[in-house]
N, C-alpha and C positions, 0 to 999 in steps of 0.2 A: 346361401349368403347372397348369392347373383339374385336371386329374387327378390328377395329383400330389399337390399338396395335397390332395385330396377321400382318397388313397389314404391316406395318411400319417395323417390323424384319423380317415380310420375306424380305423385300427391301433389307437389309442390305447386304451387301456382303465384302470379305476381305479387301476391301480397302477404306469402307466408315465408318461413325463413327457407333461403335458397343457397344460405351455406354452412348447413349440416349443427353450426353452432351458434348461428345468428350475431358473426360479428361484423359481415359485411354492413346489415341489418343496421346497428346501433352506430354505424361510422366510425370504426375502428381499425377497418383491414380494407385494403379496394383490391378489388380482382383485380389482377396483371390485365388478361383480356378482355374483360366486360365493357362495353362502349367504347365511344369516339375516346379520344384525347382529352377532350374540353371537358366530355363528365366525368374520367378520372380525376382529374383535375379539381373539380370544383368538388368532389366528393374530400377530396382530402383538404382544401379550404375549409368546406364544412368542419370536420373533424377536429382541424387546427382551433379555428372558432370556436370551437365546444372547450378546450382546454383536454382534447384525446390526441392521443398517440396512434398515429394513422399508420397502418405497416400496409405492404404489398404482397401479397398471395396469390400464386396459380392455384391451388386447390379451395381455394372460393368462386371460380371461376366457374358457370354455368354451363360454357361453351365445354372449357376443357374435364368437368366431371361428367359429362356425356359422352366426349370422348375417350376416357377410360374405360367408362363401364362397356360400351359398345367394345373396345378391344378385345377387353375381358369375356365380353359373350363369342365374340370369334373365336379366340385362342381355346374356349374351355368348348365349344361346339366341336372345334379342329380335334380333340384330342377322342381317345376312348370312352364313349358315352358309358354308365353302366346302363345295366337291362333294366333296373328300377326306378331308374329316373330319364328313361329313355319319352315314355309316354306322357311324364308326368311337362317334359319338355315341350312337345310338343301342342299339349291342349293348351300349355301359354305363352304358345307362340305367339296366335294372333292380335292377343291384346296388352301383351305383355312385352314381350320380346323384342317383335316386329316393332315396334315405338319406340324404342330408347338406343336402336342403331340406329347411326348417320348414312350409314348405305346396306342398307336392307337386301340389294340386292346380294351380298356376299352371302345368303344364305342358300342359292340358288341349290348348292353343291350339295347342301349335306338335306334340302329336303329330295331331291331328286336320287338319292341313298334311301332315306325312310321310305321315298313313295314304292322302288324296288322289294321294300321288305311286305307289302301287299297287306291287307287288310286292315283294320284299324286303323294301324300306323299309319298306314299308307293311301286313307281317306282323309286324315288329320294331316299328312303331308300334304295334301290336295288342297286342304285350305288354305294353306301358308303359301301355299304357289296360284293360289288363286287372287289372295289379296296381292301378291307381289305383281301380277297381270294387271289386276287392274285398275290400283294405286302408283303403282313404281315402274310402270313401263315394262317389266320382264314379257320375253317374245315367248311363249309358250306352245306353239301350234298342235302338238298332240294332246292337252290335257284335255280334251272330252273323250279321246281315244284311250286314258291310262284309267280315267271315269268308269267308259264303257267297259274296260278290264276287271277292274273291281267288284262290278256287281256279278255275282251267283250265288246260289243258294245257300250259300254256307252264310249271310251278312244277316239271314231273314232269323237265325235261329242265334248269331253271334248276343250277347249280352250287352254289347256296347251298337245294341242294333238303333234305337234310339238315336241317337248323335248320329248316327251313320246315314241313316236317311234324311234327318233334318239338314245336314251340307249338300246331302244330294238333291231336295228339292229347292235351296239355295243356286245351290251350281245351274240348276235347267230350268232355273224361271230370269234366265239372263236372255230376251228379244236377239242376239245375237249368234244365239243358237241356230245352225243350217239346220232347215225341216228333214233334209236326210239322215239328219243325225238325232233330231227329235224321234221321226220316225223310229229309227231303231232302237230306242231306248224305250220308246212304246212297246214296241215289239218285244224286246226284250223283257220286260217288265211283266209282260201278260204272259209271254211262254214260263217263267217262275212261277206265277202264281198259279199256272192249270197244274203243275208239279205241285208244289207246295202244299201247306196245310191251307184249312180255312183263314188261319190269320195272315198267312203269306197273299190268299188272294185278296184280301182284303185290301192290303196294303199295297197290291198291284194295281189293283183296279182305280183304289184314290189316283196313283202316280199317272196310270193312261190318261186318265181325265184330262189330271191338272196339266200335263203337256200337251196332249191336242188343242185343248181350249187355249192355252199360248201362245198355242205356234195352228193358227189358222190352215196353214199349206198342207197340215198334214191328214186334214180331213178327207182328200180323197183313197187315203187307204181304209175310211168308215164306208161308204156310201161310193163304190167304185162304178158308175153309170156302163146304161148296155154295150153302148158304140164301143167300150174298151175292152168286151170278150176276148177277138178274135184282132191278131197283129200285134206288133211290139212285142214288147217284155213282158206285158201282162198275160198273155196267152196261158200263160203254163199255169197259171192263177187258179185258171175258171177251171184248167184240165184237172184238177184234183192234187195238187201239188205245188207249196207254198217258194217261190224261190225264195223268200228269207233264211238267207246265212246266219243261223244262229252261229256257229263258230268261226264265223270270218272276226280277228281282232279290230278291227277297223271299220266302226260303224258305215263310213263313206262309200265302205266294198261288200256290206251287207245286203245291198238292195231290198232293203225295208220300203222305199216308197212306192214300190213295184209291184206289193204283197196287198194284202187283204186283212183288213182284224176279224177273221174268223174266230179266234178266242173269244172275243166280246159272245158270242152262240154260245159257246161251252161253260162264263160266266153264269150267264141268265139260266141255263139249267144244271146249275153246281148241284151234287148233292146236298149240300148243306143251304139249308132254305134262308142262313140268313146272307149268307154269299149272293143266292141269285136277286134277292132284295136288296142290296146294296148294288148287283149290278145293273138292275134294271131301273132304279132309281139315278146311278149317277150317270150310265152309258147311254141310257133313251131319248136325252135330251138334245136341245141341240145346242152345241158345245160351239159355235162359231158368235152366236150371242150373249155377249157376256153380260148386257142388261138382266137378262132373265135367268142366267145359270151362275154361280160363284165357285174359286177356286175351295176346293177339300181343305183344310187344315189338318195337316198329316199329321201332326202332334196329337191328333186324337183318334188317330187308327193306330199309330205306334204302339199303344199298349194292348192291343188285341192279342188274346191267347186263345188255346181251347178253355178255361179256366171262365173268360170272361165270358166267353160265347155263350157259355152254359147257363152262368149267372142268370146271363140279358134272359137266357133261353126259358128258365124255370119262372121267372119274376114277369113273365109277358103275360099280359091279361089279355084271353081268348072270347073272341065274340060267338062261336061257337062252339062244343066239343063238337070231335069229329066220330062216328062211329065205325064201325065196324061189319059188317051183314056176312056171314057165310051159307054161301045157296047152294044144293044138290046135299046133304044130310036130313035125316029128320030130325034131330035134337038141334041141328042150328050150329054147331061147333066140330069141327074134325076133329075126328079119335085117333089121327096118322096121319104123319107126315109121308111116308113111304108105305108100300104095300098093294096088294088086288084091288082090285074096283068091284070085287062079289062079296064083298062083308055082308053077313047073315043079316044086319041091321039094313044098310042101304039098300042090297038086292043087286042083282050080276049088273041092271043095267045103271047106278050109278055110275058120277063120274067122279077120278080122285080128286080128293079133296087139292090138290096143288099141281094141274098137269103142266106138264111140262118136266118133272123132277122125279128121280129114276132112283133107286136104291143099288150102287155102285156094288 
């Protein structure tokens, strides 16, 4: 019912009817509070004029049917949400919700409760505490930290992954983002997708992109120069050992600008050949020039699956086939996988046809 009504006066606008039965409308009722004095006044001259019967109404009032309904979503927020209309609340938060309170920030409470309850919910919290930042003044100082909480690998295979990543490349294309904290969300990003499936790195790799290219500062963990081997923090770099805190909660305390995108190497030779062509296409470039390189539209990685992979994989026209040659046989083809190197056919001194591989 709350949505309904909430839907119904956002429709309204100055020239449609704006008290529910269109009597204000026709000069018959005047809002108790709507305007000065003088245009109540002169509204009910009007009316008089007309030969109507002009009555007084607070619930024709604009002001005060805002402020009801806006109660009404506090009091019924405050109370026991159920589990089924828990979500369905939240996704109309921000266009819904969030507009038809007079102070918006009362919802501080119960999203910072949702953002607790972690995934989903608790990305779709993120957005309502996002607009409350940075429309309504709310001081928020850890939300890139409860961000950085959220993402692991359980988001990339989630059903509601979708929406999930489009607030998240929302939330990190705000200039206001510390490069320390880009940084690790790069970092972050790229350590899920060497885990992940091919469509997990897929979707890792757009995100590195589209945040380095950003946030400028954080290029020197691409392109780390010689002078920075030896001394500092970087030292342990080049030793063979990454200081990025994948588990430190707190991007600030991860030392991600310290590190190296070594993963960007483990892209480019993925198994999966369309992975390393995606990475060598979107990571080779130089990401500081934004004339010559453009941000990813993640709405079009987002539906990568193996499914799709395949599709793209079978329906790609080949400029060459590729063949095959097997050399040390004389019919051209091994007869074995495992076994002697004296077969009657090759002779004691063949070699086996797969060396390296041993019949356990």
């Amino acid at each position: 019912i709350l949505l309904n009504i909430t839907d119904a006066l956002a429709g309204f606008d100055d020239e449609a009817l704006a008290s529910w039965c269109g009597a204000s409308e026709v000069g018959i009722l005047v809002a108790t509070n709507d305007g000065t004095k003088r245009q109540r006044k002169r509204l009910r001259q009007d009316g008089a004029a007309g030969g109507k019967d002009v009555v007084r109404g607070k619930w024709s009032s604009r002001k005060l049917r805002q402020r009801a309904v806006s109660d009404a979503w506090i009091e019924f927020l405050k109370s026991h949400v159920p589990a089924d209309c828990y979500r369905s609340l939240l996704t109309r938060l921000h266009n819904t919700i969030i507009p038809a309170l007079i102070n918006p920030l009362l919802l501080s409470d119960f999203l910072t409760h949702a953002l607790n309850r972690g995934g989903m919910d608790g990305m779709l919290a993120l957005n309502g505490i996002f607009i409350l930042v940075t429309q309504h003044g709310l001081e928020y100082p850890k939300f890139y930290q409860r961000l950085y909480g959220l993402l692991t690998g359980d988001v990339f295979l989630s059903k509601h992954r979708v929406r999930f990543f489009q607030l998240a490349d929302i939330f990190l294309a705000s200039p206001m983002v510390p490069a320390y904290t880009a940084a690790a969300f790069a970092k972050k990003f790229a350590r899920l997708g060497i885990r992940g499936s091919p469509a997990t790195a897929i979707i890792a790799i757009a995100f590195v992109h589209n945040i380095i290219r950003r946030h400028p500062s954080c290029v020197q963990i691409l392109n780390r120069p010689e002078s920075m081997r030896a001394g500092g923090g970087s030292a342990k770099v080049w030793q063979g050992m990454d200081v990025y805190d994948e588990q430190e909660e707190d991007p600030a305390e991860s030392r991600a600008l310290e590190s190296s995108m070594w993963e960007i190497s483990v892209f480019r030779n993925h198994s999966d050949c369309t992975v390393a062509q995606f990475a060598r296409t979107m990571l080779e470039k130089d990401m500081t020039n934004k004339v010559k390189t453009a941000e990813v539209d993640i709405s079009e990685v987002l539906g990568t699956s193996y499914a799709s992979l395949f599709d793209k994989e079978i329906k790609r026209r080949m400029k060459s086939v590729p063949t095959t040659v097997y050399a040390g046989t004389r019919s051209g083809v091994p007869q074995r996988l495992f076994g002697a190197a004296d077969d009657a056919d090759d002779g004691p001194d063949a070699p086996a046809p797969f060396p390296g591989f041993v019949l356990a």
